[in-house]
C-alpha positions in Angstrom: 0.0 0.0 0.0 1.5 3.8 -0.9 0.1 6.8 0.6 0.6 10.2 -1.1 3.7 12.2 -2.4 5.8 14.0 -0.3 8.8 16.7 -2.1 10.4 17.2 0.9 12.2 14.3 3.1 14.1 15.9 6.0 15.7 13.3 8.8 13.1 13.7 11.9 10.3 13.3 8.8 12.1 9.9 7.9 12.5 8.6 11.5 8.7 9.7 12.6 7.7 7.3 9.5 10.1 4.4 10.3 8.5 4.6 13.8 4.8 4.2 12.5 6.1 1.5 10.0 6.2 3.3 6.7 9.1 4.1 4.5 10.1 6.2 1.4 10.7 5.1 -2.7 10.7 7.1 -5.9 9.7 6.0 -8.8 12.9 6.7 -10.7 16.4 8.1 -10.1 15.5 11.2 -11.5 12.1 11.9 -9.7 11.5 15.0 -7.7 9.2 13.7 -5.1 9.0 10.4 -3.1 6.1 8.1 -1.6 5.5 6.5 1.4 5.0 2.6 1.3 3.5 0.4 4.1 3.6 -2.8 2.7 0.0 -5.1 3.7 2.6 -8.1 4.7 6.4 -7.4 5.8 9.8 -9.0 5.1 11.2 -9.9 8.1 14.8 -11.9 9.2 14.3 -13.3 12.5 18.2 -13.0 14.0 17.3 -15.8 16.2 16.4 -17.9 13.4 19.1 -16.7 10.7 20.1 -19.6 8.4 23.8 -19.4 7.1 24.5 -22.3 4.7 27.8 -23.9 4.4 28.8 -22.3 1.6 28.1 -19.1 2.8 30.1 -20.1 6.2 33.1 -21.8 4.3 33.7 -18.4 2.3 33.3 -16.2 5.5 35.9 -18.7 6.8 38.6 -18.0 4.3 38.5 -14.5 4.6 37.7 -13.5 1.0 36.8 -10.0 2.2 37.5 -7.8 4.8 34.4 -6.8 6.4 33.7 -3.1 8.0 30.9 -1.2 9.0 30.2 2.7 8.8 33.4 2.9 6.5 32.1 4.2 3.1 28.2 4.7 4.1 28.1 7.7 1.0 30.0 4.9 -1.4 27.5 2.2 -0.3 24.3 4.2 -0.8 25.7 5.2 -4.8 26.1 1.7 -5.2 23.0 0.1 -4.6 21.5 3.1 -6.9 23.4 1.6 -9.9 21.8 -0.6 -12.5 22.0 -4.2 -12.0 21.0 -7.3 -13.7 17.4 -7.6 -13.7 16.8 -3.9 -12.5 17.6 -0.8 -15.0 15.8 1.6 -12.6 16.4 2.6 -9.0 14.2 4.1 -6.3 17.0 6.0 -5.3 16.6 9.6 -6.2 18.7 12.7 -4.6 15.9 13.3 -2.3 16.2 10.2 -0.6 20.2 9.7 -1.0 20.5 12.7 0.6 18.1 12.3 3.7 19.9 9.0 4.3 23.7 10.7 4.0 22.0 13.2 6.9 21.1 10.1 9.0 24.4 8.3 8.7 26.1 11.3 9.8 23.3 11.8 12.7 24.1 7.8 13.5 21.2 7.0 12.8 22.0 4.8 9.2 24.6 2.5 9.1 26.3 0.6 6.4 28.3 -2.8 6.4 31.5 -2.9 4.0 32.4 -6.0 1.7 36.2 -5.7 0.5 38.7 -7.2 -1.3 42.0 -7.7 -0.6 43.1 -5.2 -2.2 40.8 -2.7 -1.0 38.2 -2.3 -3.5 35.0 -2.2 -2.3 33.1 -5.7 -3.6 29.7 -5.2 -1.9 27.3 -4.1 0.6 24.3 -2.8 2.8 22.8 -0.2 4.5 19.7 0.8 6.8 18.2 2.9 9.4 18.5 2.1 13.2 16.1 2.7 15.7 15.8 1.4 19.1 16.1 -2.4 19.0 14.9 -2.1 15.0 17.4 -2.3 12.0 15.4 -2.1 8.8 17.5 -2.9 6.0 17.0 -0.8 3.0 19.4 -2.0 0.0 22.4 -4.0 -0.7 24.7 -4.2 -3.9 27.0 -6.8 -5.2 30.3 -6.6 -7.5 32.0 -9.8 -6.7 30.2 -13.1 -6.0 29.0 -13.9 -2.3 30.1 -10.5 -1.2 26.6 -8.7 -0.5 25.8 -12.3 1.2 28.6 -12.2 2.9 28.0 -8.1 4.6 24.3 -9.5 5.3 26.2 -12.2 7.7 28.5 -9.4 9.5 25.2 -7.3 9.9 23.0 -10.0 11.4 26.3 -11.3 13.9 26.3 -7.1 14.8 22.9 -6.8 15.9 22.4 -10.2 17.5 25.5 -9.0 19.5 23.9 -5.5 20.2 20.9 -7.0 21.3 18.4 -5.7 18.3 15.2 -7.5 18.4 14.0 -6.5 14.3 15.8 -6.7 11.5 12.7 -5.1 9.3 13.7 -6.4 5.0 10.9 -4.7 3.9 10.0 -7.1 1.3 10.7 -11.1 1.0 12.4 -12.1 -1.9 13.6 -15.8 -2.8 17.0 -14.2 -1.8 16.3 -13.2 1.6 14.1 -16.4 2.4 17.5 -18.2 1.8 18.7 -17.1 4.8 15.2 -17.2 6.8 13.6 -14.6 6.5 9.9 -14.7 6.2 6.6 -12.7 5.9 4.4 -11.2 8.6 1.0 -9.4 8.3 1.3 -5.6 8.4 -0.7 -5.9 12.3 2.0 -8.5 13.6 4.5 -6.2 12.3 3.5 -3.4 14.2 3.4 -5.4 17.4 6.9 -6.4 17.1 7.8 -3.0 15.4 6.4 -1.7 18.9 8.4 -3.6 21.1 11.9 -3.2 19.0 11.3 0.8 19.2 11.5 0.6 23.3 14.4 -1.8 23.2 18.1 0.2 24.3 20.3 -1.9 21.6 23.7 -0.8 20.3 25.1 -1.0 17.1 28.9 -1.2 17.5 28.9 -3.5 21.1 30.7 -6.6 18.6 33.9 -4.4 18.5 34.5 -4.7 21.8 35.4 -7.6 21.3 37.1 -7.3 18.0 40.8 -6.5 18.4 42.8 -3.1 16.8 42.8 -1.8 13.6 45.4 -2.6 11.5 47.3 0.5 9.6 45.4 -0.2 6.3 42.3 0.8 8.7 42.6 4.1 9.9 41.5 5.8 12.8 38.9 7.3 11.3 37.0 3.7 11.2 34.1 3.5 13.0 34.4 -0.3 13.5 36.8 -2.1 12.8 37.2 -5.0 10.5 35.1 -8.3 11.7 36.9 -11.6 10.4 34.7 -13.7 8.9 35.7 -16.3 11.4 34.4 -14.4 14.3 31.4 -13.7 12.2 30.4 -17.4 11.8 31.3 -18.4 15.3 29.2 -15.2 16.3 26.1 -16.7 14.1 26.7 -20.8 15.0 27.1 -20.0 19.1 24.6 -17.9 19.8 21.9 -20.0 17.1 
């Protein structure tokens, strides 16, 4: 379900929606106005009932990518507005890119990091945080298994931080790989409800996650997860 058009998105606008369980799309990259979708059933992931299969786990395991969050949230959000196989169009317009740039910098969007080796960046994800709710917005993919493999380092984050929601918006055959399923818009509310009044935090797993190295400056929000730690994160606390 879509409600009417707004031409103005501003940050406390976008949280105020988020709360009530309604979100923002364009029609088109280049579209001046946005609309507000509440969706008559939800995509959610359950964290407590995330499946990682083996392959996923045996690629996390040999480190292919170094995995970081709230390093390149401005990078992250371009990418997921390019043109992909199967999708020419985006609902990405300037609008939108730049309400969600505002929250990042407010810490209220985050984005997770996929990167080679070398240090280009592979993949990724980013949403909007509030409370005990994540609600995950887009993700992109350059090198195989790398968007699959920042959805992994998300879900270890906020089981770890003690988030309750991780809101998908919609369920696609891709998510419902890794459990996630769909709820009517009412049941979504309820648990919308509870997530909003829960005190979780976002960066608690890099406590626990060692020093930056010197190709990882400072400047890092969180450091790099291993994607060792990331599967032992998702098997221990299953």
């Amino acid at each position: 379900m879509s409600r009417p058009l707004a031409n103005r998105l501003d940050p406390d606008m976008l949280l105020r929606a988020y709360a009530s369980g309604i979100f923002p799309m364009a029609e088109r990259a280049d579209s001046t106005d946005v609309f507000w979708v509440e969706p008559k059933k939800r995509g959610v992931l359950p964290l407590d009932d995330f499946h990682l299969p083996r392959s996923l786990a045996r690629t996390l395991r040999q480190e292919r990518f170094v995995l970081t969050a709230d390093r390149a949230f401005d990078a992250v959000l371009a990418a997921c507005g390019e043109p992909a196989p199967g999708r020419t169009e985006t609902w990405i317009n300037p609008m939108i890119a730049d309400a969600y740039r505002t929250l990042a910098r407010e810490g209220h969007a985050h984005s997770v990091e996929a990167w080679t080796p070398d240090g280009a960046l592979a993949g990724g994800l980013y949403g909007v945080r509030l409370g005990g709710a994540f609600f995950g917005e887009s993700m992109f993919t350059r090198v195989r298994d790398a968007s699959k493999c920042a959805l992994a380092a998300l879900v270890a984050r906020l089981r770890v931080g003690g988030f309750v929601l991780l809101d998908t918006q919609f369920l696609t055959s891709h998510l419902a790989g890794f459990g996630a399923v769909e709820v009517p818009a009412r049941q979504y509310k309820a648990q919308l409800g509870g997530a909003l009044g829960v005190a979780a935090d976002f960066v608690a797993v890099d406590a626990a996650a060692g020093g930056l190295g010197p190709a990882w400056p400072a400047r890092t929000v969180a450091a790099p997860l291993s994607g060792q730690r990331i599967v032992q994160l998702l098997t221990q606390m299953s």
